[in-house]
C-alpha positions in Angstrom: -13.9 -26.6 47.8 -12.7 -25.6 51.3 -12.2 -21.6 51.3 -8.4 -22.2 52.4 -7.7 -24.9 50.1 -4.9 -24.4 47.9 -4.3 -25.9 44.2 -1.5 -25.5 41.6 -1.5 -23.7 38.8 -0.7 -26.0 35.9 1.4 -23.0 33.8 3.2 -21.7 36.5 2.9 -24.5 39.5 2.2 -21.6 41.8 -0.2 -22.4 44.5 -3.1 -20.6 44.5 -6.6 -20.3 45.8 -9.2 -21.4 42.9 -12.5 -19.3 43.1 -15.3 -20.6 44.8 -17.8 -20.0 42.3 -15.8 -22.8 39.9 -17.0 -25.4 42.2 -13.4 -27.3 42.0 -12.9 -26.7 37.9 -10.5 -24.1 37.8 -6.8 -25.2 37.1 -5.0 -22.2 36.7 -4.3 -19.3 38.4 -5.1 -15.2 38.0 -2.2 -14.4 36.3 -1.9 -12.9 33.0 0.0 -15.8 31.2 -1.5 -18.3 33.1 -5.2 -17.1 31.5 -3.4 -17.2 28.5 -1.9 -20.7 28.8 -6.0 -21.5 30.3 -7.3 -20.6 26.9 -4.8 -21.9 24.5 -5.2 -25.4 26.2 -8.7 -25.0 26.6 -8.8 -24.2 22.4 -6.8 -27.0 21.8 -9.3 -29.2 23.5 -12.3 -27.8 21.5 -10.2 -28.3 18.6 -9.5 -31.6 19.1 -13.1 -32.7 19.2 -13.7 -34.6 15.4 -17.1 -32.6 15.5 -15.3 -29.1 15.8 -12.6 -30.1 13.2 -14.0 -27.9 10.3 -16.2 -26.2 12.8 -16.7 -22.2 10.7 -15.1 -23.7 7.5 -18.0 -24.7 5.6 -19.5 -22.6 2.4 -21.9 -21.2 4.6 -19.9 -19.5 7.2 -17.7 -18.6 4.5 -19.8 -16.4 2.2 -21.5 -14.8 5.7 -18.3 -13.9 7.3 -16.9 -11.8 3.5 -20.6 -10.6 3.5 -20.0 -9.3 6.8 -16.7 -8.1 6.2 -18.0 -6.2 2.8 -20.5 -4.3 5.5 -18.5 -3.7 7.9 -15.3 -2.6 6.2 -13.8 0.0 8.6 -14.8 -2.3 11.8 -11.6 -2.9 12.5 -9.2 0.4 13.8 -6.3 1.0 12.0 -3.0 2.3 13.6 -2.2 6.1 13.8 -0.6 7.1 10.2 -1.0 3.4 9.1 -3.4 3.6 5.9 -3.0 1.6 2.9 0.0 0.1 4.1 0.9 -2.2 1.6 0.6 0.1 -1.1 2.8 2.8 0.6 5.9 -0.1 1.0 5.4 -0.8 -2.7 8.5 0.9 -4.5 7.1 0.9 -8.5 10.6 0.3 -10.5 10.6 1.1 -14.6 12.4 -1.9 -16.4 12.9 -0.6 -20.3 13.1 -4.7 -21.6 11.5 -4.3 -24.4 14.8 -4.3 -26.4 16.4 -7.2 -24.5 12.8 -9.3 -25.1 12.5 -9.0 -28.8 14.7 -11.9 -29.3 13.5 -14.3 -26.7 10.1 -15.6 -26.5 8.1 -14.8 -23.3 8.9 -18.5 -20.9 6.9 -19.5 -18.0 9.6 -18.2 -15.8 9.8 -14.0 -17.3 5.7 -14.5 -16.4 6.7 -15.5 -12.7 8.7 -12.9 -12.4 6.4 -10.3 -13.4 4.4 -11.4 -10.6 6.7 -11.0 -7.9 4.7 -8.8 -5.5 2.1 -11.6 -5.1 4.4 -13.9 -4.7 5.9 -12.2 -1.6 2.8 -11.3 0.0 1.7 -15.1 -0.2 5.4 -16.1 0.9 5.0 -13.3 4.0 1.3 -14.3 4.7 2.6 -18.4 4.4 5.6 -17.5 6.9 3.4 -15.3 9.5 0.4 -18.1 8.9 -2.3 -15.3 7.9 -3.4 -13.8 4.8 -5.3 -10.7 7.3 -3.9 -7.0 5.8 -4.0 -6.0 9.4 -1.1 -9.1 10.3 0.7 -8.6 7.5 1.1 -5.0 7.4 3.3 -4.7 10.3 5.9 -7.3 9.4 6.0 -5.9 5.4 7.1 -2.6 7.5 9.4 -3.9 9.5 11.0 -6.2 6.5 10.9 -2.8 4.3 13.0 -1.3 7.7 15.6 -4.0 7.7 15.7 -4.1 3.6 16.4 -0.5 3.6 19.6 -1.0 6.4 20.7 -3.9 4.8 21.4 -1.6 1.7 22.5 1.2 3.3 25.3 -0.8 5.2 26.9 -2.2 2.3 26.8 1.2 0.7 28.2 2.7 3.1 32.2 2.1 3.8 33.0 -0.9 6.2 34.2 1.0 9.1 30.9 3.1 9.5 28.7 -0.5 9.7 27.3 -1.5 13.0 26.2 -4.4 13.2 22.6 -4.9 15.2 21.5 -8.4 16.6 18.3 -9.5 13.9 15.3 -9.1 16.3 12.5 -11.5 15.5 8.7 -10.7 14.6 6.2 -12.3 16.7 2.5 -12.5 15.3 -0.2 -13.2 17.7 
């Protein structure tokens, strides 16, 4: 390819000048969302492949990525003040049912119940599409946040609430 010839960038339909060294293959440009938008597509296109389908999935890879992940436990850096996150949003309530339960046998539904804190770290790890501590963790804190205002406006009178737009959580 000609030094001066020019190309557009299929994210941002810039023109730009495609290195040299790619010999002609390079579609899109330097910038920062454009590499992006270069490696999500290129992904897809591995991922599309029948032979990569369950490409990682098998037993195999399985039992030597958790053997890894037993070795290397503390690979991965935690934020500042951020340890054992989950347990510190965990608010431990005491329910005195025994009295109300003596009269009712125990139904499939009081034995859901009782495990609600599973339940709403699958349903949070389901919505943010990764059961990883290290995703969830921030989203449980920032639910915890908007929880915790949620009460305190409707304790608090009427005239002191101020409403704030609902910003979403993006997980990358």
């Amino acid at each position: 390819m000609a030094r001066g010839e020019r190309r557009k960038c299929k994210s941002c339909l810039r023109l730009f000048r495609p290195d040299p060294r790619g010999h002609g293959r390079q579609q899109y440009c330097s910038a920062p969302r454009c590499k992006r938008a270069s490696k999500t597509a290129s992904q897809a296109r591995w991922l599309a492949k029948p032979e990569n389908g369950g490409y990682f999935r098998d037993p195999w890879h399985v039992a030597r990525v958790r053997e890894w992940r037993a070795r290397k436990g503390s690979y991965w850096p935690t934020p500042s003040g951020a340890g054992n996150a989950l347990q510190d949003v965990k608010m431990a309530q005491a329910v005195d049912n025994t009295s109300k339960m003596s009269n009712f046998a125990a139904s499939p539904l009081q034995e859901i119940i009782t495990a609600q804190p599973a339940v709403l770290l699958g349903l949070i790890a389901h919505l943010i599409g990764t059961p990883l501590q290290d995703d969830i963790a921030p989203v449980v804190r920032r639910l915890l946040r908007l929880g915790q205002d949620i009460i305190a406006a409707s304790q608090a009178r009427p005239a002191d609430v101020v409403a704030r737009p609902i910003r979403r959580v993006q997980v990358e």
